[in-house]
C-alpha positions as a LaTeX table, in Angstrom:
\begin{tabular}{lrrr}
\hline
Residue & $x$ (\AA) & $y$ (\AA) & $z$ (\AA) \\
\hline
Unk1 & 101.90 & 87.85 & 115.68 \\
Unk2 & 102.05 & 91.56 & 115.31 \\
Unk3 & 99.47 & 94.03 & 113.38 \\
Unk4 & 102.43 & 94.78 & 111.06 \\
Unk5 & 106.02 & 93.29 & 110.64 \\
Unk6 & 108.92 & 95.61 & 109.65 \\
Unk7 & 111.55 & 93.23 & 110.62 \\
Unk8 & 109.89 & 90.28 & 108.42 \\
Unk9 & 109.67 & 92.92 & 105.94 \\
Unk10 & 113.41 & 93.21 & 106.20 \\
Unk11 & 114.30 & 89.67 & 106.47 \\
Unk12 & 112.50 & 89.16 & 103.32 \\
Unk13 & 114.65 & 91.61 & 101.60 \\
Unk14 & 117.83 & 90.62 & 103.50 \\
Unk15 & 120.25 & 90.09 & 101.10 \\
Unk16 & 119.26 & 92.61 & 98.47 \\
Unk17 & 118.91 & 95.27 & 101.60 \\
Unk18 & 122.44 & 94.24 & 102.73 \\
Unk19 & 123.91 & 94.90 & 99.49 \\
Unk20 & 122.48 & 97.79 & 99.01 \\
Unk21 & 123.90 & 99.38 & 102.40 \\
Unk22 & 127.24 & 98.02 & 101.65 \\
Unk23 & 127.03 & 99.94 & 98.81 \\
Unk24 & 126.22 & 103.13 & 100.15 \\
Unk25 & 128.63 & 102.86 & 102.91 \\
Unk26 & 132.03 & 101.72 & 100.69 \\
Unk27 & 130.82 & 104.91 & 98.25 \\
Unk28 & 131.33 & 107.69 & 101.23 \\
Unk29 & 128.16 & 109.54 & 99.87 \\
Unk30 & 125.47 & 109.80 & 102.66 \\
Unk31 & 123.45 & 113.00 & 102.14 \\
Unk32 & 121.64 & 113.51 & 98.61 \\
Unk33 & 123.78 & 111.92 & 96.67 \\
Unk34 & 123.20 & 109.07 & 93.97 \\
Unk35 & 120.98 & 107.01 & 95.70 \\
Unk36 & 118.47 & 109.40 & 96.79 \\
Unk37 & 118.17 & 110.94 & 93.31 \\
Unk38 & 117.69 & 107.20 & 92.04 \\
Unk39 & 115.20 & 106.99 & 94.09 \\
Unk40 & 113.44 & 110.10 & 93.50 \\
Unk41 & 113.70 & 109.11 & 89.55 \\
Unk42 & 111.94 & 105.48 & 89.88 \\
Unk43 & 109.48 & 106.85 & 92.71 \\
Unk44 & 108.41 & 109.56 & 90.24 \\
Unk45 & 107.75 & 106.45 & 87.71 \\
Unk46 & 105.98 & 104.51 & 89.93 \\
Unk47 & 103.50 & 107.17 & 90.38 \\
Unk48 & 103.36 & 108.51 & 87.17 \\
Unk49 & 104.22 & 112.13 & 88.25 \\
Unk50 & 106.53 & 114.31 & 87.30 \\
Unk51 & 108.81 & 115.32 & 89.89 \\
Unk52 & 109.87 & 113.30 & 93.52 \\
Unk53 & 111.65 & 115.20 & 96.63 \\
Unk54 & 112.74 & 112.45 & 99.26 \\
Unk55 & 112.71 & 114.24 & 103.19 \\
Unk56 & 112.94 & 112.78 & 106.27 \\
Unk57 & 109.87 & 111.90 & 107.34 \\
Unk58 & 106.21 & 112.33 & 106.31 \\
Unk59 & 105.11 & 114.84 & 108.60 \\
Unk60 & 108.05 & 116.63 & 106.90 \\
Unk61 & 106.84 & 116.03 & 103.54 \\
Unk62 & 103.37 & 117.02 & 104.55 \\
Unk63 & 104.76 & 120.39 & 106.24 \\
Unk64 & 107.07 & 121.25 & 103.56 \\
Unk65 & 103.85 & 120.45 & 100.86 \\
Unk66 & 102.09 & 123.07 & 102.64 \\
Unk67 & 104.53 & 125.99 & 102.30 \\
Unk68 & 105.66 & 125.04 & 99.02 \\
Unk69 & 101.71 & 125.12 & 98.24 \\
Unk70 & 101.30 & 128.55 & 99.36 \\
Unk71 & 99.92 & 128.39 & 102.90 \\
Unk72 & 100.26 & 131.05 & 105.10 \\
Unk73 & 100.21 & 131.65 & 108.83 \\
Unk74 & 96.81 & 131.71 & 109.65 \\
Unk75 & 95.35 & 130.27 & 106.93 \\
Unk76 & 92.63 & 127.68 & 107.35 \\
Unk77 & 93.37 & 124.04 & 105.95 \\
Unk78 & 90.45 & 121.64 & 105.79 \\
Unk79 & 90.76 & 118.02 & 106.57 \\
Unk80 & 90.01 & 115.36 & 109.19 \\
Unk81 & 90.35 & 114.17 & 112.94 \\
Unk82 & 90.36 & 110.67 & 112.17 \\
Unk83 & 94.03 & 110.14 & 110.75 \\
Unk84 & 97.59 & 110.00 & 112.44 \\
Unk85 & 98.30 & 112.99 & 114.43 \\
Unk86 & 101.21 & 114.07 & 111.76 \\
Unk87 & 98.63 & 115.15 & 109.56 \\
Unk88 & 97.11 & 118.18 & 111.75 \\
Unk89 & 100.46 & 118.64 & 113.37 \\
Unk90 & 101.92 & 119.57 & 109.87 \\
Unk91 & 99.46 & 122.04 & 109.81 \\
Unk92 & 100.71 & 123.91 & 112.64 \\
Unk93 & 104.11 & 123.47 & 111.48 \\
Unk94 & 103.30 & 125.73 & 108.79 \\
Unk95 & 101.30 & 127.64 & 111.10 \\
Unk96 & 98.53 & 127.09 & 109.58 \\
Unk97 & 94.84 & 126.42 & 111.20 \\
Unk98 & 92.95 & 122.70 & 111.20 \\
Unk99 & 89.44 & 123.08 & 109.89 \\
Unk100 & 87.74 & 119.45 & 110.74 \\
Unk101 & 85.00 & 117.95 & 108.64 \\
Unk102 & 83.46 & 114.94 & 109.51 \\
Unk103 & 84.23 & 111.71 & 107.39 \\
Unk104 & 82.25 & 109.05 & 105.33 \\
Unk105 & 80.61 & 106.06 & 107.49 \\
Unk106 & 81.51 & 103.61 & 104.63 \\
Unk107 & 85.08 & 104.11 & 103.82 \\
Unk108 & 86.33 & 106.99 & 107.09 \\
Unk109 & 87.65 & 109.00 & 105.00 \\
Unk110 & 86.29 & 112.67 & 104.66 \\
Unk111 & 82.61 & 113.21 & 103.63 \\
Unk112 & 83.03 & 115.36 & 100.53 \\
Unk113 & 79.22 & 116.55 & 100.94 \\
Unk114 & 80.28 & 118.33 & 104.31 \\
Unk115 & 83.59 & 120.24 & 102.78 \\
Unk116 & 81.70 & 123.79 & 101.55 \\
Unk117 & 80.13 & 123.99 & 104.79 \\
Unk118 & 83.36 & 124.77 & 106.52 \\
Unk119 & 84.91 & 126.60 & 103.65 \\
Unk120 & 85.63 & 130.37 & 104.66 \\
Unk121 & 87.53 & 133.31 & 103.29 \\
Unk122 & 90.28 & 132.18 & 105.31 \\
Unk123 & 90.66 & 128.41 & 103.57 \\
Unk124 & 93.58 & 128.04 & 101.65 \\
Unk125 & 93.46 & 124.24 & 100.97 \\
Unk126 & 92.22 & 120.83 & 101.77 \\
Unk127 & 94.27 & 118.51 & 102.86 \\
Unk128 & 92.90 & 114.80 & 101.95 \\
Unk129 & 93.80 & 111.83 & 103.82 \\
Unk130 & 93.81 & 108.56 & 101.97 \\
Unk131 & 92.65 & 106.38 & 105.03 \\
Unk132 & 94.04 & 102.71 & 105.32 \\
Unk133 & 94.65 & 102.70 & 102.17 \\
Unk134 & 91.72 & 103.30 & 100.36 \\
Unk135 & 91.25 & 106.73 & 98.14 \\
Unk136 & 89.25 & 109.64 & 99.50 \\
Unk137 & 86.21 & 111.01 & 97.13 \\
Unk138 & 88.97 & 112.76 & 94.96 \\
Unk139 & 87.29 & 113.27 & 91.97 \\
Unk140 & 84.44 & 115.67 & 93.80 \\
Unk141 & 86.65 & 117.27 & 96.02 \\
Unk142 & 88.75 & 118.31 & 93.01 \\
Unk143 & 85.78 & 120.02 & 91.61 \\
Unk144 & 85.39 & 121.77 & 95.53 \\
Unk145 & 88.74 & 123.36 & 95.07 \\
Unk146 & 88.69 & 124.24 & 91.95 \\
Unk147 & 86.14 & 126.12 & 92.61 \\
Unk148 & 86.99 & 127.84 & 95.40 \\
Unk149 & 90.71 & 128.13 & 94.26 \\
Unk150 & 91.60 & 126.13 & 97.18 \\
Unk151 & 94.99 & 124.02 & 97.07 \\
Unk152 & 94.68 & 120.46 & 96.99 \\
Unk153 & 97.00 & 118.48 & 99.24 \\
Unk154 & 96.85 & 114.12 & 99.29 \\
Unk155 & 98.05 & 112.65 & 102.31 \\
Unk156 & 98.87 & 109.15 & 100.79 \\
Unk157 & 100.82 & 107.80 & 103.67 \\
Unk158 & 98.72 & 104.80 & 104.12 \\
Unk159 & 98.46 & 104.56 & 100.25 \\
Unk160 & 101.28 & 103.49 & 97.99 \\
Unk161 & 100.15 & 102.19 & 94.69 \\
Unk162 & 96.60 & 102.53 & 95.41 \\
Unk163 & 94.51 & 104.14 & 92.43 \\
Unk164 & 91.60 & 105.95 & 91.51 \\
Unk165 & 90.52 & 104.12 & 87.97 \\
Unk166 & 93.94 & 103.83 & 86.48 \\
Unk167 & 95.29 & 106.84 & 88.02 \\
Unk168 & 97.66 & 106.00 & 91.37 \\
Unk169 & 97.03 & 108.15 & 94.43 \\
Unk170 & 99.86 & 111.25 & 94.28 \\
Unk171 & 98.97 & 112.46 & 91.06 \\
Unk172 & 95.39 & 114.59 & 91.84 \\
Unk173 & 96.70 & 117.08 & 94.33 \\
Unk174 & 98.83 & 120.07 & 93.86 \\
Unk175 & 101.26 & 118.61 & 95.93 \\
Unk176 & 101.19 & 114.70 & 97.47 \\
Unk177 & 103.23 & 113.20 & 100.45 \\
Unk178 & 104.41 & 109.36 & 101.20 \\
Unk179 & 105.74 & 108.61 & 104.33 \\
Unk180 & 107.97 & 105.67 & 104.61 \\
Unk181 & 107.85 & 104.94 & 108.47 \\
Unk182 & 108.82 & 101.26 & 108.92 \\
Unk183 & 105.43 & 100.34 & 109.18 \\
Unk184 & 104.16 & 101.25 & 106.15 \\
Unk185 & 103.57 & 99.39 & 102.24 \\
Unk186 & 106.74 & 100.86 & 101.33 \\
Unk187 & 108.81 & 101.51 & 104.54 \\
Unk188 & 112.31 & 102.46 & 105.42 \\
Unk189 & 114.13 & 101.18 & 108.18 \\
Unk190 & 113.77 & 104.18 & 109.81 \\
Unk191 & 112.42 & 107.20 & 109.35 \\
Unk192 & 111.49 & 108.53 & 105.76 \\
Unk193 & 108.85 & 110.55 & 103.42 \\
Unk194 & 108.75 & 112.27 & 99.59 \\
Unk195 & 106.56 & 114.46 & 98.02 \\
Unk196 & 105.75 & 114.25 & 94.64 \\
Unk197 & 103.54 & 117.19 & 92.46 \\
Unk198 & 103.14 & 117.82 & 88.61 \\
Unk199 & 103.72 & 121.37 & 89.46 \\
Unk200 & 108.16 & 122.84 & 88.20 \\
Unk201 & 107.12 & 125.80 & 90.67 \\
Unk202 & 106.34 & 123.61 & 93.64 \\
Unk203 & 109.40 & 121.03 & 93.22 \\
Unk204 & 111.58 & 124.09 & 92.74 \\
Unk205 & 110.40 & 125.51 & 96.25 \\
Unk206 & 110.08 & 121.70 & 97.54 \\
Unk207 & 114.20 & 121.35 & 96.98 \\
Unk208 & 115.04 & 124.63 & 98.65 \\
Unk209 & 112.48 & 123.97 & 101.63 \\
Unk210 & 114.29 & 120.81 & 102.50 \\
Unk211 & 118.09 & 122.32 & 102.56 \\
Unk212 & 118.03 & 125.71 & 104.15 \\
Unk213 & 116.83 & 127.83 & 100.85 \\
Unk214 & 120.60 & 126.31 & 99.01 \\
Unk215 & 120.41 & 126.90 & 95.41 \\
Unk216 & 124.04 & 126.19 & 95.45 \\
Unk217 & 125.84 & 124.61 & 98.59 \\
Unk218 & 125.98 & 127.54 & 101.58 \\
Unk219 & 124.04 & 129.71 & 99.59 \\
Unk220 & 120.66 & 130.33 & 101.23 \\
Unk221 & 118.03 & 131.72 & 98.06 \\
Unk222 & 114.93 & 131.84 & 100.46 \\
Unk223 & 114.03 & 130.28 & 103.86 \\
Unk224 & 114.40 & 126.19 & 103.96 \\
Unk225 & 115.49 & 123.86 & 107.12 \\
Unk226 & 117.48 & 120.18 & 107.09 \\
Unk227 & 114.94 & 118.01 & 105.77 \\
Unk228 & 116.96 & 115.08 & 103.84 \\
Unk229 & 116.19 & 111.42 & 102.60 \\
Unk230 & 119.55 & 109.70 & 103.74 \\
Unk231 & 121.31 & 107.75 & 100.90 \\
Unk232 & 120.68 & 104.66 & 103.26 \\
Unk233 & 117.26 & 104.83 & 103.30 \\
Unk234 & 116.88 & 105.75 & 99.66 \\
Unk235 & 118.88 & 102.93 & 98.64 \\
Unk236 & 116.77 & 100.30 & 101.02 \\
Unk237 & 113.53 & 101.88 & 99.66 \\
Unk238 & 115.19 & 101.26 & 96.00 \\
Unk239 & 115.07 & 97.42 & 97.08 \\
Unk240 & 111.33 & 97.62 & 98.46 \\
Unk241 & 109.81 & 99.67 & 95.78 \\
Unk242 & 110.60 & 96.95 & 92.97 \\
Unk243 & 108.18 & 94.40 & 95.31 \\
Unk244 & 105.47 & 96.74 & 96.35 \\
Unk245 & 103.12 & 95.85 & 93.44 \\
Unk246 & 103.49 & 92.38 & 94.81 \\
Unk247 & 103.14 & 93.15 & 98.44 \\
Unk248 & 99.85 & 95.51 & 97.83 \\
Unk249 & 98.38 & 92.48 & 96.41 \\
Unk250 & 99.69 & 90.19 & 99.35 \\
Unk251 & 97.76 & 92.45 & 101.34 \\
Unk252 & 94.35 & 92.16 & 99.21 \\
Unk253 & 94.84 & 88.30 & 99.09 \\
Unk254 & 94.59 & 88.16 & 102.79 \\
Unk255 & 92.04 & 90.84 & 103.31 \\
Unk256 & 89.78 & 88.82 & 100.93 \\
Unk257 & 90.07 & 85.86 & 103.25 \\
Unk258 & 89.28 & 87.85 & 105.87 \\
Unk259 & 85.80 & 89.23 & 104.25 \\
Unk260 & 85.03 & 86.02 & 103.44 \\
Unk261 & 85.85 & 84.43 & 106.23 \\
Unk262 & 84.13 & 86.91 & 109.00 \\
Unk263 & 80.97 & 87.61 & 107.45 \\
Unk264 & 78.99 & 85.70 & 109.55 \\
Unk265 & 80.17 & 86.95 & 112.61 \\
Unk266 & 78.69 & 90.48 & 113.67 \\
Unk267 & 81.48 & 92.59 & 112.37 \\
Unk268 & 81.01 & 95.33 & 110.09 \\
Unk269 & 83.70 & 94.52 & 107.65 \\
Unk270 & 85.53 & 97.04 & 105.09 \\
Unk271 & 83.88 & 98.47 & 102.21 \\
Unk272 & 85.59 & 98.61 & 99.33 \\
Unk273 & 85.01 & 101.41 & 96.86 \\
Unk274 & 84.83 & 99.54 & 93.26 \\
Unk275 & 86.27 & 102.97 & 91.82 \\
Unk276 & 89.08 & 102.60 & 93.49 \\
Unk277 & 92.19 & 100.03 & 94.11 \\
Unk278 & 92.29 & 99.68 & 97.72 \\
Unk279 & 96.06 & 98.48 & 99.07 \\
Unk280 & 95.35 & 97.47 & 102.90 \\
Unk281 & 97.92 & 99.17 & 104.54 \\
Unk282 & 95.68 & 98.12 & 107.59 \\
Unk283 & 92.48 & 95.81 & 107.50 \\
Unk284 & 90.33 & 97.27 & 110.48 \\
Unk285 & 86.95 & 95.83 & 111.22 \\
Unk286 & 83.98 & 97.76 & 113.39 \\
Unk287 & 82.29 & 95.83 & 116.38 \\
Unk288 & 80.56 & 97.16 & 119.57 \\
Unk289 & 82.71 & 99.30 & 121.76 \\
Unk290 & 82.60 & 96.40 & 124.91 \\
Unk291 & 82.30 & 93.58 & 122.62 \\
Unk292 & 85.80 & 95.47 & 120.87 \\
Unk293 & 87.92 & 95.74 & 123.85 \\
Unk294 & 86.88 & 91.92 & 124.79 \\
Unk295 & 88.06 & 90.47 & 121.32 \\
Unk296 & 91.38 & 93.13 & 121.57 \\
Unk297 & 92.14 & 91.02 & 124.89 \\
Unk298 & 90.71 & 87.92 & 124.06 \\
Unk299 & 93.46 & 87.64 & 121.01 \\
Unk300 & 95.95 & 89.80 & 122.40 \\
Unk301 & 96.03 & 86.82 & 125.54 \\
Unk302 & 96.14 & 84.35 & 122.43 \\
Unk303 & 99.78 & 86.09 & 121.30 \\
Unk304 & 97.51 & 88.05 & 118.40 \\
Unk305 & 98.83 & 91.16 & 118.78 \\
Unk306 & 96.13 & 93.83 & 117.21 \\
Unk307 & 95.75 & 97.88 & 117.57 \\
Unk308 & 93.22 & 100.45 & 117.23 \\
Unk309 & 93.94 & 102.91 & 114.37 \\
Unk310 & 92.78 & 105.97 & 116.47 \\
Unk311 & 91.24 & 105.09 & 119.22 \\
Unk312 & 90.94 & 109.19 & 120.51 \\
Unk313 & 89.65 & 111.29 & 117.69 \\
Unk314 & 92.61 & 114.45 & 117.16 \\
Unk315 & 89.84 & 117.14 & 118.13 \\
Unk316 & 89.51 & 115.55 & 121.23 \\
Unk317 & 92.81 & 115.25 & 122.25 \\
Unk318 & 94.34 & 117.46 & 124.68 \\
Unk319 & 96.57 & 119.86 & 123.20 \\
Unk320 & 94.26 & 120.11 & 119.87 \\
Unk321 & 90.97 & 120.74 & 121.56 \\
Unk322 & 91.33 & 124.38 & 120.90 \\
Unk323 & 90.97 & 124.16 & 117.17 \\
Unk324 & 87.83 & 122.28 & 117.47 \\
Unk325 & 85.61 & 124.71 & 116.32 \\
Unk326 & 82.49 & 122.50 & 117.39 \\
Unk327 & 81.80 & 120.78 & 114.26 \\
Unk328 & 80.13 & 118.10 & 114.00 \\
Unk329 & 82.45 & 115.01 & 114.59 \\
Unk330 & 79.51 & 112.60 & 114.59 \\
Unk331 & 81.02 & 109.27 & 112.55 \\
Unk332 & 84.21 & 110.35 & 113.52 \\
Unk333 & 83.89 & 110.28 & 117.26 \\
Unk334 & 81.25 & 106.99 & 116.89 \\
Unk335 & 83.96 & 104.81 & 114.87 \\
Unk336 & 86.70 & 105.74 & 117.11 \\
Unk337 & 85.29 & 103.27 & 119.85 \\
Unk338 & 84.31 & 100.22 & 117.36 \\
Unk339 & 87.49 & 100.21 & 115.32 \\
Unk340 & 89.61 & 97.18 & 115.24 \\
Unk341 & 92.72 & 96.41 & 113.52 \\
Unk342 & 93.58 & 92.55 & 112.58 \\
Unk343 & 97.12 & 91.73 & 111.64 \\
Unk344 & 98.40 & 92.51 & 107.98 \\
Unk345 & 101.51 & 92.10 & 106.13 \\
Unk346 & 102.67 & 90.77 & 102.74 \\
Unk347 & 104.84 & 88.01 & 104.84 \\
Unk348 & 101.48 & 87.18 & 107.13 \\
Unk349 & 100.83 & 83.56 & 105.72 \\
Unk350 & 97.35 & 82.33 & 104.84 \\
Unk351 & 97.71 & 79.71 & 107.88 \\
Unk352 & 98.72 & 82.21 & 110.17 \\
Unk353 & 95.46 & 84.33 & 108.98 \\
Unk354 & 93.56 & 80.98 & 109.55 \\
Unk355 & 94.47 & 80.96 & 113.27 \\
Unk356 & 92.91 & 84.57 & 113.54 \\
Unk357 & 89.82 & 83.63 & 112.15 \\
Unk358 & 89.42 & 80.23 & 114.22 \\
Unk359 & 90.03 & 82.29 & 117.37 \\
Unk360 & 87.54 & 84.71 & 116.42 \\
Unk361 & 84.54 & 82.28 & 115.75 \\
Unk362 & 85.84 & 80.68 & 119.01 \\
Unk363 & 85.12 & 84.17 & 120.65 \\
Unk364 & 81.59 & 84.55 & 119.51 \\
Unk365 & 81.19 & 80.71 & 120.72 \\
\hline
\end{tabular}
């Protein structure tokens, strides 16, 4: 029993997701053709945004978001340690410098309050991860760059379809990523990512970032690289995206068994922000650091296969220590040794989520 399932994912979708290859293969288009701009089309509805630009990965789609957005070498970009290393290294991609601010002890995602503290003549933006998939503070940290005329950037990676009232997550920044790594609510088999904005001059720059500045084919307009959705991957996430409203809520069916099933034990269990529509990409629970790494190998020896989701903080890692401007990472570097994350998928069944619990009580027997 894994943490997540890609390949139940897939066998789920099996016929429709063979079909839809098939198709793509007998048509001889694999590179932005009809698929991808499909794709982009019913993405962009899903979302509610205006415009969709499938790439080939999210830290892609985060790095490409940046320079479309403005950001300059040397600039300062504000966000957080605790998220998946693509986030900071798009940063430097651009060339760009990592600011860290602490994050929130209730939902980990970053503490709003502590954002104007770190805000300098150098910040350009702030660059908002939507953590496990719950929303950031959005709302407040909207009214932080607005008023420092900072670009707004939503890392939403671990957050398709979740919302802020009745507003879904890729609509508030000035530019928003997706990635579709296997792994996540809507994944690709593969590699896989899209950015989506409300802003004509941002798409515009968006299109030519991803295929070498071409305007027309072979005809470089500004500076741009080979960053292309694949009409395979388009036309699997085509399939997927029709069940994801059903698979977020998969994922909040079995997250509410878990909250009501281990609140007696002495976990701290996640907090759900009633503002918000929170779409468990991952279900992670806080416990002492020893009493963690016991339960990781108590279940792991029980064929309960379960992760932690980041067990060494990005500020603290080797080759980003140098941008750690001594902040302080308080929460950040406290949560890093009691995170915990328990197995979900849409195909995880209720009995199989049963199992997890028993074994845990039988742990704290």
């Amino acid at each position: 029993m894994f943490v997540s399932n890609p390949k139940a994912q897939y066998t789920s979708n099996k016929i429709n997701i063979n079909k839809a290859i098939k198709k793509v293969l007998k048509s001889g288009q694999y590179i932005l053709g009809k698929e991808v701009k499909l794709f982009e089309k019913e993405f962009s509805n899903y979302i509610g945004c205006k415009y969709s630009i499938g790439v080939s990965s999210g830290t892609e789609a985060l790095n490409i978001a940046l320079v479309a957005s403005g950001i300059l070498p040397n600039d300062e970009v504000i966000t957080v340690s605790h998220t998946a290393v693509a986030t900071v290294a798009s940063i430097l991609l651009a060339k760009a410098k990592p600011i860290f601010v602490d994050i929130d002890q209730s939902f980990y995602t970053i503490d709003s309050k502590l954002i104007e503290k770190q805000i300098t003549k150098k910040t350009k933006a702030i660059l908002v991860v939507h953590l496990y998939g719950q929303p950031a503070d959005i709302k407040n940290i909207l009214i932080i760059a607005k008023k420092y005329n900072l670009k707004l950037i939503e890392d939403c990676s671990q957050a398709h379809g979740a919302k802020i009232g009745k507003i879904k997550v890729g609509n508030f920044g000035d530019a928003s990523v997706f990635s579709f790594y296997s792994t996540k609510n809507l994944g690709a088999v593969g590699d896989g990512g899209i950015i989506t904005t409300n802003s004509s001059v941002i798409f515009k720059k968006c299109n030519l970032l991803r295929q070498y500045g071409w305007n027309k084919r072979q005809i470089s307009n500004s500076n741009g690289w080979n960053s292309r959705l694949d009409e395979l991957q388009a036309a699997i996430l085509r399939v997927k995206l029709k069940k994801l409203n059903n698979d977020n809520l998969k994922r909040r069916i079995i997250a509410k068994f878990y909250n009501q099933n281990l609140k007696i034990f002495p976990i701290i269990l996640p907090i759900i922000n009633t503002s918000s529509y929170h779409v468990f990409h991952l279900y992670v629970i806080r416990l002492k650091k020893s009493e963690r790494n016991k339960l990781k190998k108590f279940l792991e020896k029980k064929g309960i296969k379960v992760n932690i989701h980041y067990p060494i903080p990005i500020h603290k890692q080797l080759f980003y220590k140098k941008y750690d401007k001594k902040n302080k990472l308080n929460i950040t570097e406290k949560i890093s040794k009691q995170i915990l994350s328990l197995p979900i998928y849409p195909e995880l069944s209720l009995r199989k989520v049963s199992r997890i619990v028993y074994l845990i009580k039988k742990f704290y027997k």
